[in-house]
N, C-alpha and C positions, 0 to 999 in steps of 0.2 A: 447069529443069535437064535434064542427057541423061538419059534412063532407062540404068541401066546393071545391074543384076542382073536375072534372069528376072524377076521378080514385076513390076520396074518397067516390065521391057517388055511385056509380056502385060495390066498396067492401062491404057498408051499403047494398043496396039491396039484390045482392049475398047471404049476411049474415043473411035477411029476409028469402029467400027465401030455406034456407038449412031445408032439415026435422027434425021435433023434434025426440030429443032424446028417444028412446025406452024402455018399462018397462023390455024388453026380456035383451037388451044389458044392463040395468044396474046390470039385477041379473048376467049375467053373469059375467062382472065386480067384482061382488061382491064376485064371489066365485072364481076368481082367483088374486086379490089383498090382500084379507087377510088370516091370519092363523087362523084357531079357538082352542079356549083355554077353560081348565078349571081351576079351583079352587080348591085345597086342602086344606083340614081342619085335626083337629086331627082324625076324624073316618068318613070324608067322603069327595063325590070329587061331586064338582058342574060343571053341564056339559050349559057353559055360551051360547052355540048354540041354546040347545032346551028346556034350563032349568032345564032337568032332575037332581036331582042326586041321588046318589048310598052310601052305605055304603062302608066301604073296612075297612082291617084289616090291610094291610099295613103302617107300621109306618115310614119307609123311605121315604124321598123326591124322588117322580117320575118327572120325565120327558116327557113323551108320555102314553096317556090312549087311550082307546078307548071307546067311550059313550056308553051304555046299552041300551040306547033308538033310538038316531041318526044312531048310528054305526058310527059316525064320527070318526075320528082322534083327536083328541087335543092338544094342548099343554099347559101344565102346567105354569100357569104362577105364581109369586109372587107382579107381579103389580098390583091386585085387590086393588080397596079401595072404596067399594059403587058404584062401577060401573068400567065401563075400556073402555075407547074411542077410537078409532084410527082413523088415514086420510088420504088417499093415492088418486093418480091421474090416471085415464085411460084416451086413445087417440082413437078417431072414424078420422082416417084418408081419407079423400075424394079430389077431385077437382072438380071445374065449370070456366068456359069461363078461361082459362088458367091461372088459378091461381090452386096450392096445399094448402089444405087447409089444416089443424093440429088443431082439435076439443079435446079442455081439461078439462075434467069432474070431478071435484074435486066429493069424496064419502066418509062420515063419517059411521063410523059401531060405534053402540052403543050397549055395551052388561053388565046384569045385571044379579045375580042369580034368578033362576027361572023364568026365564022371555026368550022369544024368543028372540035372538038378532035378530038387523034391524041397516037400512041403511037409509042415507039420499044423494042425490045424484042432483047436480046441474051444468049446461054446466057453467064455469068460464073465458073461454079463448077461440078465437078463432084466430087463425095464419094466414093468407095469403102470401103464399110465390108466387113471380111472378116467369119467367121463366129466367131470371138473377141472382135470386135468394136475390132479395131485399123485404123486410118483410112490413107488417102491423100487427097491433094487434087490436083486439076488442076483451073486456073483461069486466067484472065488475070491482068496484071499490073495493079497498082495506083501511082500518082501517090506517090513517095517522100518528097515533103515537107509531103503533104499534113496537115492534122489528122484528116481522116475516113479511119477504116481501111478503108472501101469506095469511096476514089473510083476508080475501075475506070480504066485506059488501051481507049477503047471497041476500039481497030483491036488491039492486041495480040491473041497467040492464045493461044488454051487450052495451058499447058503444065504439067506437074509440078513440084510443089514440094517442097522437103526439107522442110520443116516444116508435120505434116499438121492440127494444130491449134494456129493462133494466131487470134487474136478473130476471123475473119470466118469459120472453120467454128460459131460463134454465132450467125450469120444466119439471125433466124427468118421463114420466108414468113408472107405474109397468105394464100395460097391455096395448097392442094395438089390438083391435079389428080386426078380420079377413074379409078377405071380403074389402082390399083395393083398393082403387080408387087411383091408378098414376099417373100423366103425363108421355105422353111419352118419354118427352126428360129426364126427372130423371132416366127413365128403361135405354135408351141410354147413360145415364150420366154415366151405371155400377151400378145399385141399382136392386138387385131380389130379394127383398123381406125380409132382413137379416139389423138389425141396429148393430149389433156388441157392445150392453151394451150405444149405444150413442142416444140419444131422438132424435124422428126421423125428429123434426123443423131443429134440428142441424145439422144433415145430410142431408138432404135435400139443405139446404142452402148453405152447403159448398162444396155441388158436381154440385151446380148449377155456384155458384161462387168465386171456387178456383179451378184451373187446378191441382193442386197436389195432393189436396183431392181427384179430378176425379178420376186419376190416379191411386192411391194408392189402392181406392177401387173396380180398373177393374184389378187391377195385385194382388189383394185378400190378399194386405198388413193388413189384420185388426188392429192389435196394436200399427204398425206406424201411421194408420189412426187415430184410437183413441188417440193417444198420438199427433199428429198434431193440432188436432181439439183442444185441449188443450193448448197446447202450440202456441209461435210462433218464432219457432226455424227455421222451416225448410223453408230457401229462393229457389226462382229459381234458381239462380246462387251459395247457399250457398254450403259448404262442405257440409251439410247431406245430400241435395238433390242431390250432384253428386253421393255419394257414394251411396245412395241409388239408383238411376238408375243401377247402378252396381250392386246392389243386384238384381233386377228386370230383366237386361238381362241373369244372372247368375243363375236364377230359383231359389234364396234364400231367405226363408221365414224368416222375423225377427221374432221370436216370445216375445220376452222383448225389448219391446224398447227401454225404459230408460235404460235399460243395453246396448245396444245399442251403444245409443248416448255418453253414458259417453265411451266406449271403442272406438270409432272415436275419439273423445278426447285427450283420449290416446295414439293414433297412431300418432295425428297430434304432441301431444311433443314430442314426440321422431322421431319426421321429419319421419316417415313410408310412404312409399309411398298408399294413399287412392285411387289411381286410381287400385291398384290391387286388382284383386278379391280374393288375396291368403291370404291380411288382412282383405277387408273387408266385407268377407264371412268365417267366419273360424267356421270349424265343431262344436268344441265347444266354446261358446261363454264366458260363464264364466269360463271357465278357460283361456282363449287369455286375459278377461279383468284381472284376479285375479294376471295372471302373470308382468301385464305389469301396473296394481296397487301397487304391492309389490315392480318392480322394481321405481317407482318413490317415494314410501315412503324410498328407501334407498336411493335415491338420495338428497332428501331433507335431512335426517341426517347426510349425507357426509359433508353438510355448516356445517363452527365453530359452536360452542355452540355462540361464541359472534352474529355473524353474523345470525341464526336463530332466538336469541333473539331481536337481532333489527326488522327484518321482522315480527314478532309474534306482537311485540309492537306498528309497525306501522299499520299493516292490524286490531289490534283492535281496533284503536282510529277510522277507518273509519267505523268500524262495528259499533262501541257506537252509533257512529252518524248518521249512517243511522237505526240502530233498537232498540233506545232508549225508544220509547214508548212501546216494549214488553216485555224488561226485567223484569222479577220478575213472567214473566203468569205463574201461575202455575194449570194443574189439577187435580184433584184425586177422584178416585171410587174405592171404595174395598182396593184389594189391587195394583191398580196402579197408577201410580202418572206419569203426562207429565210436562214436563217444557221446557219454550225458553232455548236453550242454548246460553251460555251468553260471551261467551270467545272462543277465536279462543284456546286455549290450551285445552278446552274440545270439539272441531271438531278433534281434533288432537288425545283427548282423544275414541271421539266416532269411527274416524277412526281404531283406532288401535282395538278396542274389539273387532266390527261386520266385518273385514273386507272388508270394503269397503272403494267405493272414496269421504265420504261427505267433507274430512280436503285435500287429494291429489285433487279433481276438484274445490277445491276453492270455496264450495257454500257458505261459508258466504260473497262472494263477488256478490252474486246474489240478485239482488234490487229486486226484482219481489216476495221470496222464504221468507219465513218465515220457520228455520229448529227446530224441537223441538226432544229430546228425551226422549222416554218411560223407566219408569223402571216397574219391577213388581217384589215385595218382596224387592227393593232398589234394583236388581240385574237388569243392562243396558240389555235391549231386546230390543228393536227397536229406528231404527231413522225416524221422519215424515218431510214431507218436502210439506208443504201447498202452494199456491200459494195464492198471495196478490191482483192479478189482477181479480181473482174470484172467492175468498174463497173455493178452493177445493185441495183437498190432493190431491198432485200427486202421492206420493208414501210414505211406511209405508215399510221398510227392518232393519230384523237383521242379524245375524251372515252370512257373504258371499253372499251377497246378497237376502236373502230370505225370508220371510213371517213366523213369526214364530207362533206357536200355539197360542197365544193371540191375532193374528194380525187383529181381525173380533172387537174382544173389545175395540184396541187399537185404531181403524179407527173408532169406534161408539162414544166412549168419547171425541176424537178429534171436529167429526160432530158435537157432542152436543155443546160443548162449541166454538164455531164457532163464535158465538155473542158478546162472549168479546174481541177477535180478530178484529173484525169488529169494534167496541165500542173501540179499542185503535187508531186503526185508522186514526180516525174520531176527533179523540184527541191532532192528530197530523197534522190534517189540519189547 
């Protein structure tokens, strides 16, 4: 769009006038966003960095080599097929005339056998956060029909857009350049230097304008921070936010905080008093929640068989109808398979395997939460529970709450298939 009031033209200029991107910072970029891999074959291993490759007598599938020529590292990959692409995002973080700027440099690595791999590397994004913490964006233009909301037009140029957050100011890099330019009142705000897994547009923004973000990340809350900035759970006046000052003057570090919140939860049903720090600071955290999980799934089987059956029957006709576009998603790699769960008798069911609270907290009563469970081998290992307001998992747990050995595949197949979620949607608008 044209810049047309003062602010927009003065962000325009700004924008003119920031120095070009460097050939130093993009190799550097480059060798700490990607992995390098090679190639196995029946009697030899192609080394995709430098081209080299080698013989070897090893007939088992390796994992890690290391090149004969580079002396690189590798990783073996089995996604070769005439070549192997990848795309990842670095941030050159600066300020000018009080504005925080957030510079996002999309970088393609292109690697072929025999052949030197290389990059191609182009500025995409640039952020203007003010000191309220109200955004602009100037960026190139993106591919209109495309399904990916980042597929960039590479030749378009950097222009302003009316709309300064829609999902691609989300774009979290894998690398941020050292040699940061702050504002001071961000340094003030409790930011030294540390994003805590959260892109640093996003954090910047909500420690400029939300006081409990502030907060959180001067009393070195990390996970509640992160799990705030995600959510929007925690009010001024809400229970989490009391209890949580109570952690805060109590010197108590949350470190799960969705285990957390659901065990606040649980304190509030069974009327516990939240204002003490004897509950809601307890030494160990999963076991206070696993105890007082356990005690309310026996309270729920204490009601008749008739009288559970009507409740079961009424909270699924409201389920049908609030998540009727997802039933039947199903997806599957190798050997695991995710699906919507489709019945409050299988939250009940998922409760009872992995121990936890997805059937006792009522999350199929969560309009925001889209919950699916993992099997691997047909044997129930994790529960996912995505978020509908920005397509992002919030959490991936199996048995008592924890992350089980597949839980990196099980969080990657999910991401993948992220677009048909998105695509049902859209189906129901």
């Amino acid at each position: 769009m044209i810049p047309k009031t003062a602010l927009e033209i003065k962000i325009v200029e700004l924008s003119k006038n920031l120095p070009q991107v460097t050939q130093q910072q993009n190799e550097l970029a480059f060798a700490k966003c990607f992995a390098n891999y090679a190639v196995q074959s029946r009697k030899s291993i192609f080394c995709l960095e430098c081209g080299y490759d080698w013989k070897t007598n090893d007939t088992k599938k390796l994992k890690k080599v290391i090149c004969e020529r580079c002396a690189k590292s590798l990783v073996v990959t089995d996604k070769y097929s005439n070549g192997l692409k990848e795309t990842d995002y670095y941030q050159i973080i600066t300020s000018a005339d009080n504005f925080q700027i957030v510079r996002m440099i999309c970088m393609t690595k292109t690697m072929r056998k025999n052949c030197n791999s290389s990059y191609f590397a182009h500025e995409v994004m640039q952020l203007f956060i003010d000191e309220f913490g109200k955004t602009r964006t100037i960026s190139k233009n993106v591919m209109g029909m495309s399904q990916y909301y980042d597929q960039w037009i590479v030749y378009s140029e950097l222009s302003l857009k009316s709309k300064s957050e829609n999902r691609r100011f989300y774009l979290s890099p894998s690398y941020v350049m050292p040699n940061k330019k702050v504002l001071p009142i961000i340094k003030r705000n409790g930011f030294k230097g540390k994003f805590y897994r959260i892109a640093p547009q996003i954090l910047f923004k909500a420690i400029l304008s939300d006081s409990i973000a502030e907060t959180l990340l001067k009393a070195n809350q990390q996970d509640m921070l992160y799990y705030h900035i995600r959510n929007t759970s925690l009010k001024p006046t809400g229970t989490y936010w009391n209890a949580i000052k109570i952690c805060i003057r109590n010197n108590y570090q949350i470190k799960d905080a969705k285990l957390w919140i659901d065990y606040i939860d649980l304190l509030e049903h069974f009327m516990k008093d939240i204002r003490s720090p004897k509950y809601v600071c307890p030494l160990d955290l999963k076991k206070a929640h696993d105890k007082l999980m356990a005690k309310k799934v026996k309270e729920i089987w204490k009601n008749t068989v008739e009288e559970n059956k009507k409740q079961i029957d009424k909270n699924q006709r409201h389920y049908f109808k609030a998540k009727k576009q997802f039933l039947g998603l199903v997806f599957t790699e190798k050997n695991i398979s995710i699906n919507v769960i489709e019945t409050i008798k299988e939250f009940l069911e998922e409760g009872c395997i992995h121990n936890h609270c997805v059937f006792t907290n009522e999350y199929y009563k969560k309009q925001n939460s889209l919950i699916l469970s993992a099997k691997v081998n047909g044997v129930h290992t994790e529960t996912i529970q995505v978020s509908l307001e920005n397509l992002e998992i919030l959490q991936s747990r199996g048995k008592g709450n924890k992350a089980t050995k597949y839980n990196k595949e099980i969080i990657k197949l999910v991401n993948k298939n992220l677009p048909q979620i998105r695509a049902r949607m859209k189906t129901a608008c």
